[in-house]
C-alpha positions as CSV (number, residue, x, y, z in Angstrom):
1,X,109.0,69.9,63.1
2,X,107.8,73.2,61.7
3,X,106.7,74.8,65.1
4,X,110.6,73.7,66.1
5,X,111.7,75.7,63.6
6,X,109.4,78.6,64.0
7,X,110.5,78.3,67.5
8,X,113.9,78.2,66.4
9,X,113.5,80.9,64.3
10,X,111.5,83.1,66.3
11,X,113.8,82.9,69.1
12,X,116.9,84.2,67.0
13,X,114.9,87.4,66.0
14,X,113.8,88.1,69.9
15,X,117.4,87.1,71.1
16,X,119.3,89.5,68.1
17,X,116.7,92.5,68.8
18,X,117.9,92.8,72.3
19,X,114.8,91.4,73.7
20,X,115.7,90.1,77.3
21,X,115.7,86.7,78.5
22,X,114.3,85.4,81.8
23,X,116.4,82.3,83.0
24,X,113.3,81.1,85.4
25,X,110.5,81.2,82.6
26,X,112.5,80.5,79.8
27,X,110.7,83.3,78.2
28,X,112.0,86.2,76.4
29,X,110.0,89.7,77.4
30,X,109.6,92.9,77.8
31,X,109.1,95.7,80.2
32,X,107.3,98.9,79.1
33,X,109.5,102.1,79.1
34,X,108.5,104.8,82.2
35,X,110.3,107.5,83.1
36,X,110.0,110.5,85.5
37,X,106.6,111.9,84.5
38,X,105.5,108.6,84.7
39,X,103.0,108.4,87.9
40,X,99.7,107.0,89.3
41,X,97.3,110.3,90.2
42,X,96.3,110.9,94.0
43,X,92.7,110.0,92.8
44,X,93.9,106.2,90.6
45,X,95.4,105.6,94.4
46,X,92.4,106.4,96.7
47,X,89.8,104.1,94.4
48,X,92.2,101.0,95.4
49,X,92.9,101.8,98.8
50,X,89.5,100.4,99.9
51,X,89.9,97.1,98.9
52,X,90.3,94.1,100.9
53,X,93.8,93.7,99.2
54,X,95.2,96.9,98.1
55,X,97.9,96.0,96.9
56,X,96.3,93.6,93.8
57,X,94.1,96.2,93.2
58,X,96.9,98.7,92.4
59,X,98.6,95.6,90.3
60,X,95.0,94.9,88.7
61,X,95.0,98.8,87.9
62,X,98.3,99.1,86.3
63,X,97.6,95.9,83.8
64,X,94.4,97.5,83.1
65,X,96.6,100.4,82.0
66,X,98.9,98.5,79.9
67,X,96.5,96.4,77.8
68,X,96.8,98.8,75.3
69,X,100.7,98.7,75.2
70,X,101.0,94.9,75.6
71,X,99.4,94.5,72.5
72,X,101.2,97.2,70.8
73,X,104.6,95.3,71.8
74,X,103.7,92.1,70.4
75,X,102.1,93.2,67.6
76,X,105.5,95.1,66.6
77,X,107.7,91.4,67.0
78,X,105.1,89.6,65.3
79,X,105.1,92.4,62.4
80,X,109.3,92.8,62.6
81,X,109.5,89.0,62.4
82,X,106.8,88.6,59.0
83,X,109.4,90.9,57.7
84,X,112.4,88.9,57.7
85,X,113.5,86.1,55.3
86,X,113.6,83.9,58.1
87,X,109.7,84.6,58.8
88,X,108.3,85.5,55.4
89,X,107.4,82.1,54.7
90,X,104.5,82.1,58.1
91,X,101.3,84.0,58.6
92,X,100.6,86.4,61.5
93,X,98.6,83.7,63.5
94,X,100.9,81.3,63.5
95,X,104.0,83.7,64.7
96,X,101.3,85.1,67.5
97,X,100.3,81.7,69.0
98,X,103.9,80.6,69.0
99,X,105.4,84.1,70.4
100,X,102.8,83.8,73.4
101,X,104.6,80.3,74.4
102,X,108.0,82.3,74.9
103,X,107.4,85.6,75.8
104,X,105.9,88.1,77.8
105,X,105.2,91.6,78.3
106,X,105.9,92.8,82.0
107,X,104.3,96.0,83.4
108,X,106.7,98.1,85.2
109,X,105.7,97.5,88.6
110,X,108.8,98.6,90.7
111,X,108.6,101.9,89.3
112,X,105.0,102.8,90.4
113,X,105.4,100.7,93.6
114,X,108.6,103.0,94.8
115,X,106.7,106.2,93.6
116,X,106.6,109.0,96.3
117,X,103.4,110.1,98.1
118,X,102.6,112.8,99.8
119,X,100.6,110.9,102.4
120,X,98.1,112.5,105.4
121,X,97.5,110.0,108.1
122,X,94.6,111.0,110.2
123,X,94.9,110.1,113.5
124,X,91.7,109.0,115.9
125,X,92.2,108.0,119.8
126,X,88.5,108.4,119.8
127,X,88.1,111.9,119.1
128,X,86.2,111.3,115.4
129,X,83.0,110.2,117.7
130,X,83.2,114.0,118.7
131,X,83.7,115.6,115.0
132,X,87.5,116.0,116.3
133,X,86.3,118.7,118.4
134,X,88.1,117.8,121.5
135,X,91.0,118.9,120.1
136,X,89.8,122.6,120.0
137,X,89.9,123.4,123.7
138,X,91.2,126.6,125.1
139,X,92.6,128.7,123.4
140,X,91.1,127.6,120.6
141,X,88.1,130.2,119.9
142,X,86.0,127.4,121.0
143,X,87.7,126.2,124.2
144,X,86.6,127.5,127.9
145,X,89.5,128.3,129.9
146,X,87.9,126.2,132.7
147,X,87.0,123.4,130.6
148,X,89.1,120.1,131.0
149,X,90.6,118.4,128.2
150,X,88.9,114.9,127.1
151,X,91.2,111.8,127.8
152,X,90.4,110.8,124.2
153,X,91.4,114.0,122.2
154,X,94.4,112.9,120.0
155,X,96.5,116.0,121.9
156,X,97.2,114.1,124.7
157,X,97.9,111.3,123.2
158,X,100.6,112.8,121.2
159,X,101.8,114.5,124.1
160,X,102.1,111.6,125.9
161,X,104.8,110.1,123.0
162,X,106.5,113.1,123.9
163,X,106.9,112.3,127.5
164,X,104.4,115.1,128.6
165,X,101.3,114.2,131.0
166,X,97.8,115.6,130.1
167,X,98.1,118.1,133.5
168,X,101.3,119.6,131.7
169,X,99.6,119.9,128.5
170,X,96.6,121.4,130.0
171,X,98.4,123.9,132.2
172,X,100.5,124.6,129.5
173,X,97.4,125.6,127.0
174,X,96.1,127.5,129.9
175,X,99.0,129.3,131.1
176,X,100.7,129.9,128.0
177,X,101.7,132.6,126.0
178,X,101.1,133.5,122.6
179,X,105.0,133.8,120.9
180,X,105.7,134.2,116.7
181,X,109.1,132.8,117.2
182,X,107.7,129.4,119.4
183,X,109.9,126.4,119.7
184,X,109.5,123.2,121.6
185,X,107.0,120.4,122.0
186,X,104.3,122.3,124.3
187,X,104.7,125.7,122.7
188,X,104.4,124.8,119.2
189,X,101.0,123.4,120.7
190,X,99.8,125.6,122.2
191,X,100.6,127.6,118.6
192,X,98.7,125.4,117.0
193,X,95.9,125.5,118.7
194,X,95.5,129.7,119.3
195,X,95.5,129.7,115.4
196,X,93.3,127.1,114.4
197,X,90.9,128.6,112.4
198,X,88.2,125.3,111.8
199,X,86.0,123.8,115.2
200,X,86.9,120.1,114.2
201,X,90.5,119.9,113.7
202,X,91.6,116.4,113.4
203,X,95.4,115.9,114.1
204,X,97.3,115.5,111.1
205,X,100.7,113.7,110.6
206,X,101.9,114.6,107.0
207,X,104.3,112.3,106.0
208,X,106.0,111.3,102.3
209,X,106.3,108.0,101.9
210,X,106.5,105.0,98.9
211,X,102.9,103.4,97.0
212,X,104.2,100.4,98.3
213,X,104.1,101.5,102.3
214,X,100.5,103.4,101.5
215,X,99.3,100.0,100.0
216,X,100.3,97.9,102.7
217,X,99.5,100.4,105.3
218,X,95.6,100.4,104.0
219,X,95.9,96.6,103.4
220,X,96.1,96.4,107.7
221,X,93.4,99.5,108.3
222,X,90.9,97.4,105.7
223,X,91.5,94.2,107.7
224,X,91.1,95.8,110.9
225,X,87.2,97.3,109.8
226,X,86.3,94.0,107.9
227,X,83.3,94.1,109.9
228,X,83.2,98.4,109.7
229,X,84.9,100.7,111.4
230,X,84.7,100.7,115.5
231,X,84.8,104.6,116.9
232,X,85.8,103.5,120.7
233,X,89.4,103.3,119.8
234,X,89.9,101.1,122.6
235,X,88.3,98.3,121.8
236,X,89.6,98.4,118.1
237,X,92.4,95.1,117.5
238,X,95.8,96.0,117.8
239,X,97.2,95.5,114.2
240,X,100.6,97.3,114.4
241,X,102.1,100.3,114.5
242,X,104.3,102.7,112.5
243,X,107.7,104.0,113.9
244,X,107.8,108.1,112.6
245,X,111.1,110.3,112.8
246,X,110.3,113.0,114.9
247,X,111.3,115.6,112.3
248,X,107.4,115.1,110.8
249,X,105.5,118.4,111.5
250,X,102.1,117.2,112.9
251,X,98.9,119.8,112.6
252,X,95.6,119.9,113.1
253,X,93.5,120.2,110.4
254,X,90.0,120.2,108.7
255,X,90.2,118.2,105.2
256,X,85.8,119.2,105.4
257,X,86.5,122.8,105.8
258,X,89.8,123.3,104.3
259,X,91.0,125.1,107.3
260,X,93.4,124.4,110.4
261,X,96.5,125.4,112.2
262,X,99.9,126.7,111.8
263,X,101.1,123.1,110.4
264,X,104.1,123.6,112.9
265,X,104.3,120.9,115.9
266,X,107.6,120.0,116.8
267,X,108.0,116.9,118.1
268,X,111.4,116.1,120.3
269,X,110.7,112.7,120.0
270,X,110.1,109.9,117.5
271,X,106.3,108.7,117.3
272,X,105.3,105.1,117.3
273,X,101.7,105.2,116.2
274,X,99.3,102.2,116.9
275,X,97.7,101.8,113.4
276,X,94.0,101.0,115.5
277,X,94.7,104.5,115.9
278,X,94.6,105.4,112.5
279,X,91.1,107.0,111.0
280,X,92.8,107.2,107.4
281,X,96.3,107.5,105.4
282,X,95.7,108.8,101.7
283,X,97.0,110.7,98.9
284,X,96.6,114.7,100.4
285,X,95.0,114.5,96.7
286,X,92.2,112.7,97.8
287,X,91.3,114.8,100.4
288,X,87.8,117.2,100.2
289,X,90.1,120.1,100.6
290,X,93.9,119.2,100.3
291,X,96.4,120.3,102.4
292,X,98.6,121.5,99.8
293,X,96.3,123.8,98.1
294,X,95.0,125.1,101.3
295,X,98.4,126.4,102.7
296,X,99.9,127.0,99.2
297,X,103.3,124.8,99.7
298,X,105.2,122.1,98.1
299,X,105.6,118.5,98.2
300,X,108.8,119.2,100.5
301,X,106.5,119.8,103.5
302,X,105.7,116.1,103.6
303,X,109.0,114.4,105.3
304,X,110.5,111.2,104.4
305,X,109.5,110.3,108.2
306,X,108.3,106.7,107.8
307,X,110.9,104.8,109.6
308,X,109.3,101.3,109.7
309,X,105.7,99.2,109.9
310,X,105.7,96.8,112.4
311,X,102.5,94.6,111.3
């Protein structure tokens, strides 16, 4: 009778100091306050991402986080309670055991799940087995003007989601010309490529998109190298792909060296990337050498491009 009325009680107080009510649970709780400021550092997001489930990593992180606060909030209705007439006549114990049975303290999930990212997804159609450097033929410093370019540099693969064959792309790098003002697929290229100042320049598709898409994005890339990570990109598993607005600027770029291109591909086309063709996506945070400090920009050069992941 006495822990009915405690209940009783108990349940008053939470109800008449605006404490919300969860109709499934039949549990009052609450959620910890987060505003703006409120984010989870490049470097909190890369330790998770390697987990075999990145997502209750992240989830295992933030309670971690908000041990401290839990506490804090049931210590304050446990306190606030003692106070009143109603529960002067209990001990501290007593109200704690019995506020555990009907409330709870949720951590903010949402907010830190639909936090922006300024994500770098490095892309590898075999091309990592070579340092990247097939991507730095000619006019790269380092390319021959005879040499061919390799089926497996990433180049040719993106040129090939924009409708161009490797024989245009080559004789386009061979016969083109050098122009400040350079528009187009092929000419922002060939851009690129002429003022890439590093000798292993991955390709680089810089894109902004939610903790949430990162998580689950890593989540398929972890599955994929359960058994560790297979450089012959074609006989990695197909595991999906990610549908990318063609207004993303892709570069290439050295995260070892902190050095690349122009950061200034156009693409006329939206990208469909098979994610077996993804070396990495992480925070540009994480990075050796980030892209943002490198070129000196903003967040605004990373595009809301992610149209969809088909898994």
């Amino acid at each position: 009778m006495l822990n009915q009325q405690l209940h009783d009680e108990l349940a008053a107080f939470l109800k008449d100091n605006y404490h919300e009510f969860d109709e499934e649970s039949k549990c009052f709780f609450d959620e910890a306050y987060t505003d703006y400021e409120d984010r989870v550092s490049d470097k909190d997001l890369g330790k998770v991402l390697d987990s075999d489930d990145p997502e209750q990593a992240f989830e295992e992180m933030l309670w971690d986080c908000y041990t401290g606060c839990e506490w804090q909030y049931r210590d304050d209705i446990v306190s606030g309670f003692l106070k009143t007439p109603e529960g002067s006549k209990y001990d501290y114990e007593e109200v704690d055991d019995e506020l555990i049975e009907m409330w709870y303290f949720k951590v903010p999930e949402d907010h830190y799940f639909e936090q922006e990212v300024n994500v770098d997804i490095i892309v590898d159609t075999g091309d990592m087995n070579y340092d990247y450097t097939l991507n730095a033929v000619y006019p790269h410093y380092n390319g021959r003007e005879d040499d061919e370019i390799d089926n497996k540099a990433s180049l040719v693969w993106l040129a090939k989601t924009q409708g161009y064959t490797k024989e245009q792309l080559q004789n386009y790098l061979t016969n083109g010309k050098d122009k400040r003002d350079a528009k187009g697929f092929l000419e922002t290229v060939y851009q690129e490529v002429i003022n890439c100042s590093t000798g292993c320049p991955a390709l680089f598709i810089p894109i902004k998109m939610t903790v949430k898409q990162l998580l689950k994005i890593n989540k398929i890339i972890n599955a994929r190298d359960k058994n560790g990570y297979v450089y012959e990109s074609d006989k990695r598993k197909d595991c999906g792909s990610l549908i990318i607005d063609k207004k993303v600027d892709c570069t290439l770029y050295d995260s070892w060296a902190g050095g690349g291109g122009c950061w200034g591909i156009e693409l006329k086309k939206d990208i469909e990337l098979p994610i077996k063709f993804i070396h990495k996506a992480v925070p540009d945070g994480c990075l050796d050498y980030s892209m943002k400090e490198c070129y000196g920009v903003t967040s605004d050069c990373w595009k809301d491009a992610l149209k969809e992941i088909k898994d």
